[in-house]
C-alpha positions in Angstrom: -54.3 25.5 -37.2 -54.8 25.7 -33.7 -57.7 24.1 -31.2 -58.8 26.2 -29.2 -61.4 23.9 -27.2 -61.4 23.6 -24.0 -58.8 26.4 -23.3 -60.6 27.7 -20.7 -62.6 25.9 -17.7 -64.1 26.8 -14.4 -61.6 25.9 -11.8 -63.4 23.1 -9.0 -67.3 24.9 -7.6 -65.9 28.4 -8.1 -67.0 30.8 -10.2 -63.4 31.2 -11.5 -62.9 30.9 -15.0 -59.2 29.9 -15.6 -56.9 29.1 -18.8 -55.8 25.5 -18.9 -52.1 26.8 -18.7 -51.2 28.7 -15.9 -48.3 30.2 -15.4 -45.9 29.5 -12.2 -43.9 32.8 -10.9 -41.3 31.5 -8.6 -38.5 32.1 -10.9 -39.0 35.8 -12.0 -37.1 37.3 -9.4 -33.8 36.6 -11.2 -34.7 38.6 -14.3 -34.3 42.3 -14.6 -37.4 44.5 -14.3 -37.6 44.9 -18.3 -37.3 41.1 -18.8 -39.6 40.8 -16.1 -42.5 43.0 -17.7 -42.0 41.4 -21.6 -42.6 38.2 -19.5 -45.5 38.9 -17.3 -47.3 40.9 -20.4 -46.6 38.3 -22.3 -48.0 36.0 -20.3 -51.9 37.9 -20.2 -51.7 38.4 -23.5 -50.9 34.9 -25.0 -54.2 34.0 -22.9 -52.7 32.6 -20.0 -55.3 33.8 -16.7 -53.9 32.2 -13.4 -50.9 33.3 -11.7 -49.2 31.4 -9.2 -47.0 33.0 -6.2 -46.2 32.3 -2.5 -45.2 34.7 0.6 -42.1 33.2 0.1 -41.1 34.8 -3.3 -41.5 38.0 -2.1 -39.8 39.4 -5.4 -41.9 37.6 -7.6 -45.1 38.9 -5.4 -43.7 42.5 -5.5 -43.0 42.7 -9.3 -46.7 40.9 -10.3 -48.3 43.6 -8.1 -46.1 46.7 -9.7 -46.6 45.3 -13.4 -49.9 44.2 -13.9 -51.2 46.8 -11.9 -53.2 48.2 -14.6 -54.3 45.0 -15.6 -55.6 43.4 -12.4 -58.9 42.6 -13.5 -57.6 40.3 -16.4 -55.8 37.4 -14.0 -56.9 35.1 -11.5 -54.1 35.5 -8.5 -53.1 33.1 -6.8 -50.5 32.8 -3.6 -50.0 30.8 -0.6 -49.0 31.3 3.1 -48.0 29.4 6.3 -44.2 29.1 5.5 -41.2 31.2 7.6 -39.5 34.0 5.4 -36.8 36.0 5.8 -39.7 38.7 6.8 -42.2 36.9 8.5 -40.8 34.3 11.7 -42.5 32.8 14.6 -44.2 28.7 14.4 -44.6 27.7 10.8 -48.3 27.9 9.7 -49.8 29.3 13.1 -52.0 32.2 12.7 -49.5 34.6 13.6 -47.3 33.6 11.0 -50.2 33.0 8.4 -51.7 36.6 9.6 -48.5 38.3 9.1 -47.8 37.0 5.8 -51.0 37.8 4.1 -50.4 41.3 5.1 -47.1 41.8 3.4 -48.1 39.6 0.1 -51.0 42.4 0.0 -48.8 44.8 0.6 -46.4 43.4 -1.8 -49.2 42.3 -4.6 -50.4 46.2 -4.3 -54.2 45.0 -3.6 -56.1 44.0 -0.8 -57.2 40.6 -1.3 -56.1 37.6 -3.8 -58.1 35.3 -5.6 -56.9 32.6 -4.2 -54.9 31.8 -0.8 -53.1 28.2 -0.5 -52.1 26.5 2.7 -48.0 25.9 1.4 -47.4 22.1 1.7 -48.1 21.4 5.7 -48.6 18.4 7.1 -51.7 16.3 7.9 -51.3 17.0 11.3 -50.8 20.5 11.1 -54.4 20.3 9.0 -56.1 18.2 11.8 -54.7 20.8 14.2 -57.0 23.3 12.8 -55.3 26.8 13.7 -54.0 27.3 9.8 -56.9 26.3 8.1 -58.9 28.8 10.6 -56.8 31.5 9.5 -57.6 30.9 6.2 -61.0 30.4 6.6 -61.2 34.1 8.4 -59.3 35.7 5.3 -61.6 34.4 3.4 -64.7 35.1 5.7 -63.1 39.2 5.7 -62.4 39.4 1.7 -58.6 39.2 2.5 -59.2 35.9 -0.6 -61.9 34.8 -2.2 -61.4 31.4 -2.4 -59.0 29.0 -0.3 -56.9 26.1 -1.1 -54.3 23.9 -0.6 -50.9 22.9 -2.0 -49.0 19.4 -1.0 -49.1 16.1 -1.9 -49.9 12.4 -0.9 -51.9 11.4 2.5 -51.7 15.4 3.5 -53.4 16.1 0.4 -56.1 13.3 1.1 -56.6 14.9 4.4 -56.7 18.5 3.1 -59.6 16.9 0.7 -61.5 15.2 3.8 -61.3 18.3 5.5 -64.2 19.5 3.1 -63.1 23.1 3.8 -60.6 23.5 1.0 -61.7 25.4 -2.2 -59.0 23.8 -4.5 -55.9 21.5 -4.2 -52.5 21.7 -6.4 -50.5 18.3 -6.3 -47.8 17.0 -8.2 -48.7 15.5 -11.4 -46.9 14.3 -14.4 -45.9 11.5 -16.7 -43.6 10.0 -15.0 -45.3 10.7 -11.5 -49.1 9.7 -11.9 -49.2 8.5 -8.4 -51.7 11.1 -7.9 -54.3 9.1 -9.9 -54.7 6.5 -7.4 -56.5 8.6 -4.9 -55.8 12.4 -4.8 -57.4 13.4 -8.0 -60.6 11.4 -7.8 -61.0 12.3 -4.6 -60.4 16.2 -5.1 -62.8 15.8 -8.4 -65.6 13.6 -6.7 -65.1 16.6 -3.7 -65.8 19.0 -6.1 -62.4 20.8 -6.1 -60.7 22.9 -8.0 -57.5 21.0 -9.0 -54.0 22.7 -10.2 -51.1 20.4 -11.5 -47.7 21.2 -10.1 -44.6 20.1 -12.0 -46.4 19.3 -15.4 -43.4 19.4 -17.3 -40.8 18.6 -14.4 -39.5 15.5 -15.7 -39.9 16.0 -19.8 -36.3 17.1 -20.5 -35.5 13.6 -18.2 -38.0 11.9 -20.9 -35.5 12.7 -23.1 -32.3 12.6 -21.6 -31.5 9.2 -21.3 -28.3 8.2 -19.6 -28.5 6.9 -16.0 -32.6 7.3 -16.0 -33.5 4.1 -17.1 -36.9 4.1 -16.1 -37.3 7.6 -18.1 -35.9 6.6 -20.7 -37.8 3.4 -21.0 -40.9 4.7 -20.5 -40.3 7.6 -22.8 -39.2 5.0 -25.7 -42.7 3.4 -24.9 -44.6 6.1 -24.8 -43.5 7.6 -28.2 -43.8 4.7 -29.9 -48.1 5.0 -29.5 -50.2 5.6 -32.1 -50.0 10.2 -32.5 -48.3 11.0 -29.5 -45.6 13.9 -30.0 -42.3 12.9 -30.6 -41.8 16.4 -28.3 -42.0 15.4 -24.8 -42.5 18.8 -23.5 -45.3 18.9 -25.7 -46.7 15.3 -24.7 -46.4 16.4 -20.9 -47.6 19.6 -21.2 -51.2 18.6 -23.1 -51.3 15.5 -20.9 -51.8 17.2 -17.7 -53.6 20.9 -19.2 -56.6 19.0 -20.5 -56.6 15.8 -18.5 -59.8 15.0 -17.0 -59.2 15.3 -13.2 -57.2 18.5 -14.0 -58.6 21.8 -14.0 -55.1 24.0 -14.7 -51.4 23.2 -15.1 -48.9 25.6 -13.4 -45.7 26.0 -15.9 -43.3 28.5 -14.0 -40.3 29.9 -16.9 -37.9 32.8 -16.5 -37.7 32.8 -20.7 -40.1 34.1 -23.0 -39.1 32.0 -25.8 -39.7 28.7 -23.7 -43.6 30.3 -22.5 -44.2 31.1 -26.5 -42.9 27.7 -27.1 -45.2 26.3 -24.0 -48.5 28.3 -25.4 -47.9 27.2 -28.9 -47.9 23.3 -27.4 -50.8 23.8 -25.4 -52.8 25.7 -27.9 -52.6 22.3 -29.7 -55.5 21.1 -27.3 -56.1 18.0 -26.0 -54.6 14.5 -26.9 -56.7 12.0 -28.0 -58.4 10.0 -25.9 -57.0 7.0 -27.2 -53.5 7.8 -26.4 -54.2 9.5 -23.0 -55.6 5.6 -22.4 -52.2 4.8 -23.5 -50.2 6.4 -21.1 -52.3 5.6 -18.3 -51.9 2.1 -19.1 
């Protein structure tokens, strides 16, 4: 029987309410249109809310917007900006390029504003600087986005956080990289923001690969031996970062709907006890 706890939660001091497992859109571009509306369906109606994009998947932005169109009000949607495209040129993150952007992932998205608008992985400096993060800031001011936030890792995400500007941060988190438990994530949750895990499940199939990872596979012979942890390490990644405490959302991007069925059926599971999530922090 399934838990169903906790599947939702309100994502940092928004007033969006978002599933625990998110879905990660980057890769449907190489799918043909009917694979790519099974999927996307799929995806809304296995309970999944937040969908993550960027101006630089411009396929992936384009087909969201044409399928779901009728079903808009169901999602949270989420892209980012600041990046060069084969569309969009010019300096990296100015507010030319950030400007010009928006407007086509609109465009693209068939809407005129997103739920969320994410400054793509720039640099501390670039943050400091202050020209990108006013060009989001206006979008937001207009009703181009709702909310704003920020996507990278390590001391630019510290400095995104001290910024005290951001709405949400997504960093890189997963067993075998915790590193953002030192000081991103409890800074983002003391902050008050809304946090989304990138690459949850990234290095699972390395859990079990063995061969030349010998830290992997050392760590993954550890962890399974604790007391109820899933001998799946998909599963064991997945639940770890969904319904971990500093987390408000893990982003899982597939291009097969047998691997998201798979992926809601794990995290549908719920959360792991607290005991072993002690465990594997240990």
């Amino acid at each position: 029987m399934y838990c169903f706890v906790a599947m939702k939660t309100q994502l940092g001091k928004t007033d969006l309410q978002v599933s625990r497992l998110g879905f990660g859109a980057a890769r449907i571009d190489a799918l043909s249109e009917e694979q790519v509306a099974v999927l996307l369906h799929r995806v809304l109606d296995d309970g999944i809310n937040l969908i993550d994009t960027a101006d630089c998947y411009p396929a992936s932005e384009e087909r969201i917007g044409r399928i779901l169109a009728e079903r808009r009000d169901e999602y949270v949607l989420a892209t980012k900006c600041g990046c060069l495209t084969d569309h969009v040129q010019g300096v990296a993150y100015s507010r030319a390029v950030i400007e010009a952007g928006l407007a086509l992932s609109l465009q693209r998205l068939g809407t005129d504003h997103v739920d969320l608008l994410q400054l793509h992985s720039c640099s501390e400096e670039i943050l400091r600087e202050g020209e990108a993060v006013d060009a989001l800031l206006r979008a937001r001011d207009d009703g181009r986005t709702r909310f704003v936030g920020y996507s990278g890792d390590d001391e630019n995400a510290l400095a995104a956080i001290e910024l005290g500007v951001f709405d949400t941060l997504q960093v890189t988190f997963n067993l075998i990289d915790q590193s953002a438990l030192e000081r991103v994530l409890p800074a983002a949750r003391q902050a008050g923001l809304g946090v989304i895990a990138k690459r949850p499940i990234a290095n699972a199939r390395l859990l079990e690969a063995g061969g030349d990872h010998d830290y992997a596979s050392e760590y993954w012979a550890r962890v399974r031996e604790l007391p109820d942890a899933p001998t799946d390490a998909i599963e064991l990644s997945l639940r770890f970062i969904a319904f971990h405490e500093f987390v408000d959302v893990g982003i899982v991007g597939t291009a097969d709907v047998d691997h998201l069925q798979e992926n809601v059926v794990r995290w549908r599971k719920g959360p792991l006890s607290a005991a072993l999530v002690d465990s594997i922090h240990s």
